[in-house]
C-alpha positions as CSV (number, residue, x, y, z in Angstrom):
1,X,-48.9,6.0,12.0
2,X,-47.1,5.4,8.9
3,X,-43.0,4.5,9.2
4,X,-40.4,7.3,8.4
5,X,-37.6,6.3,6.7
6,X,-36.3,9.9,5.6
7,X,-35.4,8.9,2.3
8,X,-33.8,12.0,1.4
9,X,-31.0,11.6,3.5
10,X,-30.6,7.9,2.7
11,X,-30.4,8.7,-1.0
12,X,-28.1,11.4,-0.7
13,X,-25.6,9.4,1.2
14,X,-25.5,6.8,-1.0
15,X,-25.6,9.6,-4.3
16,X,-22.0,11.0,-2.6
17,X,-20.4,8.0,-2.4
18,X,-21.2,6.8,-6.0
19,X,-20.1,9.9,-7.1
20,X,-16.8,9.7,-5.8
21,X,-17.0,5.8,-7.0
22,X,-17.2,7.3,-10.4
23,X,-14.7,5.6,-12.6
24,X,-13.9,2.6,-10.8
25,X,-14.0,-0.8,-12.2
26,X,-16.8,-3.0,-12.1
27,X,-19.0,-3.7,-9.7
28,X,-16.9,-1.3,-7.5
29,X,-19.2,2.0,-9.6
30,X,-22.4,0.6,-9.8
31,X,-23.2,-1.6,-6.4
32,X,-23.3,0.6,-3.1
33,X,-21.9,-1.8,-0.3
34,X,-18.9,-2.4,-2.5
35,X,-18.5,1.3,-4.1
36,X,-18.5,1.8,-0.5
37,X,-15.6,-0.3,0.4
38,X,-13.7,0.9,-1.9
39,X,-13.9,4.4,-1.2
40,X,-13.7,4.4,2.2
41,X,-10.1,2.4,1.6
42,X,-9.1,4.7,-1.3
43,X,-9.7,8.0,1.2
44,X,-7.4,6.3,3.7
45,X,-4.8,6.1,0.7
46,X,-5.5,9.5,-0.3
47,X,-4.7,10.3,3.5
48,X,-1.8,8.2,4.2
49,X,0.1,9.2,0.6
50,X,-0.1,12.6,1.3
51,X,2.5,12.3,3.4
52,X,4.5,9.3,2.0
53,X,4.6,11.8,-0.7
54,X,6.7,14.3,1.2
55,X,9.1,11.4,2.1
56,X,9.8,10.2,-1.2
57,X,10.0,14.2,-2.7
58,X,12.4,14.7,-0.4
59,X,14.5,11.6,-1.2
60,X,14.7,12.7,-4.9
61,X,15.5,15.9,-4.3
62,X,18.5,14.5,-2.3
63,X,19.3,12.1,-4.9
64,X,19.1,15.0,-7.8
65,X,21.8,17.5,-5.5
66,X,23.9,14.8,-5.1
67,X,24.3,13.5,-8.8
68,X,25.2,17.3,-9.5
69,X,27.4,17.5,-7.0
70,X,29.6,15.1,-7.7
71,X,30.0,16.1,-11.1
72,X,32.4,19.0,-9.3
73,X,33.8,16.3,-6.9
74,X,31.8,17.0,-3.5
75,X,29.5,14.5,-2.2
76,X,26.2,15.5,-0.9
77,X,26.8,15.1,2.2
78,X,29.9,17.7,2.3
79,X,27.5,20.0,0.3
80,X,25.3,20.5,2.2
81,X,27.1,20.4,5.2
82,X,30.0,23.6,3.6
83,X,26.4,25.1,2.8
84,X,25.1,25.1,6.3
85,X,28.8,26.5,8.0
86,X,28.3,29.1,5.1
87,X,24.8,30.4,6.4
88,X,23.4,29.8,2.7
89,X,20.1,28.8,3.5
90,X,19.0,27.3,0.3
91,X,16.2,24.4,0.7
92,X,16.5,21.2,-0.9
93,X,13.5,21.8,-3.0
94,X,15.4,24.7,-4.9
95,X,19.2,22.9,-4.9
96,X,17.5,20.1,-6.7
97,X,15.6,23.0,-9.5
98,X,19.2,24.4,-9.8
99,X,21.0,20.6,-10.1
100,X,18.7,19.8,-12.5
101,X,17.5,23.3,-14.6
102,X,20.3,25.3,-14.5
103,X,23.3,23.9,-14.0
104,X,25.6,26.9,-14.2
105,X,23.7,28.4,-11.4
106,X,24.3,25.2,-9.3
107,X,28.1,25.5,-10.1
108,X,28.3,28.9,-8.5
109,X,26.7,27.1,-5.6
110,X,29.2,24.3,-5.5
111,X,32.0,27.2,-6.1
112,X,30.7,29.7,-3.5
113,X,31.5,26.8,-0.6
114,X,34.0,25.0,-1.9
């Protein structure tokens, strides 16, 4: 009886992770057992950064409110604290937009609470 190795399967396994080796140096896109390596660690990047990248979005936003702040002499903190007391329920996603794109907008802000 003649040995089945299902190539089919075996080929298109080793065609989907050379694909997503594309572009990598080296030996890392062209030889399996290392293309392989390298994107199995480079999807547990992907995985991890996805939510490193929440953490260090919401750092800069925090950063960007409370450089425009202090240009009308409040501290972040105390910002965001008079904002809370005063039910204004503005995320820091869209203080930071307002800090950094409109800065007359983010003054009425800053005025409304202080």
């Amino acid at each position: 009886m003649p040995r089945s190795v299902n190539a089919v399967a075996s080929r298109r396994r080793r065609k989907k992770i050379m694909n997503l080796a594309k572009g990598y140096w080296g030996s890392r896109s062209k030889v399996y057992t290392v293309a392989k390596n390298t994107v199995e660690k480079g999807l547990q990047y992907a995985y991890r950064d996805r939510k490193t990248k929440k953490r260090e979005f919401r750092g800069l936003w925090i950063q960007r409110i409370n450089a425009g702040a202090r240009q009308y002499g409040i501290s972040y903190s105390q910002l965001m604290g008079k904002l809370n007391s005063a039910k204004i329920t503005l995320n820091r996603k869209v203080l930071a937009d307002l800090a950094m794109n409109h800065p007359e907008a983010f003054k009425a802000v800053v005025d409304s609470v202080k």
